[in-house]
C-alpha positions, 0 to 999 in steps of 0.5 A: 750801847747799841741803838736798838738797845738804847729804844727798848730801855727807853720804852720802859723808862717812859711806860713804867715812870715812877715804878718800883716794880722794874728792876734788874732784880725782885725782892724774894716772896714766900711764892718764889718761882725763880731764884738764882744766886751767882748763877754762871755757865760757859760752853766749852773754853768760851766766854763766861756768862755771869747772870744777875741774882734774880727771885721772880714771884708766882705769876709775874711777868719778866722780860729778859732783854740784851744783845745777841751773846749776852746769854738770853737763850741760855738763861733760858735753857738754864731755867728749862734744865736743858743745861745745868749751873757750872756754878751758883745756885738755880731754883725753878717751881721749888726744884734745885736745878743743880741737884736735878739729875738728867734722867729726871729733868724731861719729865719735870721739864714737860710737867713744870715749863711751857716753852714757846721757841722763836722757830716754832718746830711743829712736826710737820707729819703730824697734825695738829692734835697729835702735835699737842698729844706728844706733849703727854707722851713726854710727861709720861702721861696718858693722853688726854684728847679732850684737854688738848681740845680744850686748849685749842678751843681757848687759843681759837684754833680747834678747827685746826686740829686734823691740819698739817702744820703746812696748811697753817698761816705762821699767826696759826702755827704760833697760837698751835705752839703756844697751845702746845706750850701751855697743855699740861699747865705749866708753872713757868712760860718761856718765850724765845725772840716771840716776835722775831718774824712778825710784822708790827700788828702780830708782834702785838698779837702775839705778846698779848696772847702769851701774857692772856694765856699766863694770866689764865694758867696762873704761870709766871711768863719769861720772854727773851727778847731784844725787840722794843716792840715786845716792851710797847706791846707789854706796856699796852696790855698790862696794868703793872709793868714786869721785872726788866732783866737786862743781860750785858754781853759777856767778855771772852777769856784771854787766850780762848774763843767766843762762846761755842753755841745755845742749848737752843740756837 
């Protein structure tokens, strides 16, 4: 197991010593909002990555932890419906994922999951405001400039609002992205490597933000991540620990490459 690995699996065992709530799977609940059953995906001829069952309650926190290859940003690409199941069952926020035709996915997509990607991508031509207006138009809803008014107020950036994301410090352009990710009130929030580009003091701002924002939406948060930091930042912040979901890298098929790429790279 690669160092950095070895650290972030260790901060658990010691923040979270003798609990049965970490696990590389949950017990289902009557309020499920994840579930999946020999869940696989592969691009093209590559490698074919096999994701553990998994049944993740309402409102929980999981961390998805693993190497570079190991299909964390296709799990979640997989739970966004950016990519369909190649095989095994996927349900999200009651929707089978597998039966959720493409002309649907954009709009259950922008209603159900807020997504907080690693590169931030705010259009930099428009402000703020109409960054989060956007979120609307993909719903297919009208907007509504007093709740994105609100949100920034929450996240302590509605003086924000007529700047371009240009004239924003990168801690400022994350709390407009998250506002963005929880805008239509998402049941679901999805973190990509949230802490990739961030020094010690924001890694730990950051985590904090995200897990006040699910607890106040009541959404269930996902953060992908490798970094250790994510786990000690959680670890301080939480008064149960989350579901520990640990993906090992996946193998390549005799007589083929490596994977061709993320939904999300």
């Amino acid at each position: 197991m690669p160092r950095y690995e070895q650290a972030y699996l260790d901060v658990w065992r010691r923040a979270t010593l003798n609990s049965p709530q970490v696990r590389t799977a949950c017990v289902a609940t009557k309020r499920s909002m994840i579930q999946s059953r020999r869940l696989q995906f592969a691009y093209g001829a590559g490698q074919r990555l096999v994701f553990p069952d998994v049944a993740v309650a309402q409102g929980s926190v999981l961390l998805l932890s693993g190497p570079s290859g190991s299909g964390k940003s296709t799990w979640l690409a997989l739970l966004a419906a950016l990519v369909q199941p190649q095989q095994g069952s996927l349900t999200v926020a009651g929707q089978d994922l597998g039966t959720l035709a493409r002309r649907s996915a954009d709009a259950w997509r922008a209603r159900q999951i807020g997504f907080l990607p690693q590169k931030l991508h705010l259009s930099a031509a428009l402000t703020v405001q109409h960054n989060l207006e956007v979120a609307f138009w993909a719903a297919g809803m009208p907007v509504d400039a007093q709740r994105v008014q609100q949100v920034l107020a929450q996240l302590g950036v509605a003086d924000l609002a007529q700047r371009l994301p240009s004239q924003l410090s990168g801690g400022q352009a994350q709390r407009v992205a998250l506002a963005r990710a929880v805008l239509m009130q998402p049941r679901l929030i999805l973190a990509d490597e949230p802490t990739a580009s961030l020094d010690d003091a924001a890694a730990q701002d950051a985590v904090q933000l995200l897990v006040q924002a699910a607890v106040q939406h009541g959404a269930t948060l996902v953060i992908a991540t490798h970094d250790a930091r994510v786990a000690q930042a959680l670890a301080s912040c939480m008064e149960e620990p989350p579901i520990l979901l640990h993906l090992a890298p996946a193998l390549p098929p005799k007589g083929s490459g490596t994977a061709q790429g993320s939904a999300w790279a």
